[in-house]
N, C-alpha and C positions, 0 to 999 in steps of 0.2 A: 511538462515538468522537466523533461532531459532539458529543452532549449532553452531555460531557464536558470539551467546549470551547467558545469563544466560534466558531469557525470555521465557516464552510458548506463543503459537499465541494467547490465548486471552489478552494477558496484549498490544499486538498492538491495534493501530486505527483501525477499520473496512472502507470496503467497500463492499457493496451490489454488488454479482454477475450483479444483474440487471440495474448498474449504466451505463448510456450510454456510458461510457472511458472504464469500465470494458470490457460491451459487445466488443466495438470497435477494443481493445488490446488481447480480446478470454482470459481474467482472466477467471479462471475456483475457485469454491469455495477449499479452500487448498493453493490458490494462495497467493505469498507475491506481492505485486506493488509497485516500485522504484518510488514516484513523486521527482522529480527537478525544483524547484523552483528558477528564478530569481527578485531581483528588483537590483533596484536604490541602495536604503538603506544598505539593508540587502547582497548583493551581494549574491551568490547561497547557497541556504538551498536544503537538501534533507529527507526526510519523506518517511516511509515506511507503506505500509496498507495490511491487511490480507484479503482475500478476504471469505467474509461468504457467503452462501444460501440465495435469497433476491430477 
């Protein structure tokens, strides 16, 4: 993900290892997480989160 962008992992959104989807999915901290989002509205958005120590 970073080598794909000019960005270092702290300019992403975090997510706490400890987040019950993190544990769920085995994000380990270093990790990036692919959320996919749909609505009505917006039709499908996708967001990316770094996973930190937490």
């Amino acid at each position: 993900m970073v080598a794909r962008s000019s960005a270092s992992p702290s300019q992403f959104p975090y997510i706490q290892s400890t987040d019950s989807i993190a544990k769920e999915i085995g994000a380990k901290p270093g990790d990036f997480v692919r959320i996919t989002r749909t609505s009505e509205t917006a039709g499908t958005s996708v967001y990316y989160r770094y996973v930190v120590e937490g």
